[in-house]
C-alpha positions as CSV (number, residue, x, y, z in Angstrom):
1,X,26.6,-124.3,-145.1
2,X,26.2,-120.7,-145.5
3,X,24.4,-118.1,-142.7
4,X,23.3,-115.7,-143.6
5,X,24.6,-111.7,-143.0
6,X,23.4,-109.9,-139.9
7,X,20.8,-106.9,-140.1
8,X,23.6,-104.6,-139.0
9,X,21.9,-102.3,-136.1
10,X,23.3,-98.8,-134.7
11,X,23.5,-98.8,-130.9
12,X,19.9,-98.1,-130.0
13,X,18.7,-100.7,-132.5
14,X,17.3,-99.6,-135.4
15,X,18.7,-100.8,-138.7
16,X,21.3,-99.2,-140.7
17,X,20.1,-97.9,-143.3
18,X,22.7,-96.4,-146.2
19,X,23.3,-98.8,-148.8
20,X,26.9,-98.6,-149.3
21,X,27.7,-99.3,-145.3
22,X,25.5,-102.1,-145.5
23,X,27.8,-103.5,-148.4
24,X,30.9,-103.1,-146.8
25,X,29.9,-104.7,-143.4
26,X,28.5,-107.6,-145.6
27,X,31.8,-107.5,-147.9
28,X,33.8,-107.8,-144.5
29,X,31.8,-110.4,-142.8
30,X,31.9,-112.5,-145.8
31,X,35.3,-112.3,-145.5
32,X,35.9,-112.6,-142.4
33,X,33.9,-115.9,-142.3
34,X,35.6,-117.4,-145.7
35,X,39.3,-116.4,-143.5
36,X,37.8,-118.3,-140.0
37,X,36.3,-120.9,-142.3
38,X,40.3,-121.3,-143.9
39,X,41.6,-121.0,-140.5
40,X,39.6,-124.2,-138.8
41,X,40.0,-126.9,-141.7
42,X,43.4,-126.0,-142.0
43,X,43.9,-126.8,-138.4
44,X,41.8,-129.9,-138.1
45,X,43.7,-131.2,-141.2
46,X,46.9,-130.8,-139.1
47,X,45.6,-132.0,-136.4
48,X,44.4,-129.5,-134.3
49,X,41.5,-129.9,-132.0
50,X,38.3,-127.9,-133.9
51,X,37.3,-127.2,-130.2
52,X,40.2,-125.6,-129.0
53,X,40.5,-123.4,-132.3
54,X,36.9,-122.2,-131.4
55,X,37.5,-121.7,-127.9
56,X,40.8,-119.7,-129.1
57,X,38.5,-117.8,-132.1
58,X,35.9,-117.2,-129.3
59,X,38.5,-116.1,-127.0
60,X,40.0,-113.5,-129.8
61,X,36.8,-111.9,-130.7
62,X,36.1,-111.7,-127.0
63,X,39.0,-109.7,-126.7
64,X,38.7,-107.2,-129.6
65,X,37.3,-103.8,-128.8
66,X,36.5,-101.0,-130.9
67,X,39.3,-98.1,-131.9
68,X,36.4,-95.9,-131.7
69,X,34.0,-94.8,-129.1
70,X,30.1,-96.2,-130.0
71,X,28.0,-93.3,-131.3
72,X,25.0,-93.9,-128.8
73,X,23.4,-90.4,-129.1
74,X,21.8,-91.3,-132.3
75,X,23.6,-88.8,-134.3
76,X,25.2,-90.7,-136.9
77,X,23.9,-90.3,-140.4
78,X,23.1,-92.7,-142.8
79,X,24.3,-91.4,-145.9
């Protein structure tokens, strides 16, 4: 099963719209998901619990935060 990639938003919601950021954050998420996707059948074909691994992947994200401070001013350029 395959989702499909976000509309990546800036901060106040509107749509970014340069078409080489679009393609990275869809070249990262796609392989983000393919890593978490490795990650979760390897453990369930060790054994693991699939419900703890995604209360531990929930928990990681949860606990990531940004390098950078969020450009909420609206003055980041698309191109």
């Amino acid at each position: 099963m395959s989702n499909p990639t976000p509309v990546w938003r800036r901060p106040d919601g509107t749509p970014v719209a340069c078409v080489e950021k679009i393609k990275v954050m869809n070249e990262n998420f796609t392989e983000l998901r393919q890593t978490v996707q490795d990650l979760l059948d390897d453990a369930v074909l060790m054994g693991c619990s699939e419900a703890q691994v995604r209360d531990a992947l929930h928990a990681l994200i949860e606990g990531i935060a940004s390098s950078y401070p969020e450009d909420t001013g609206g003055s980041q350029s698309d191109s």
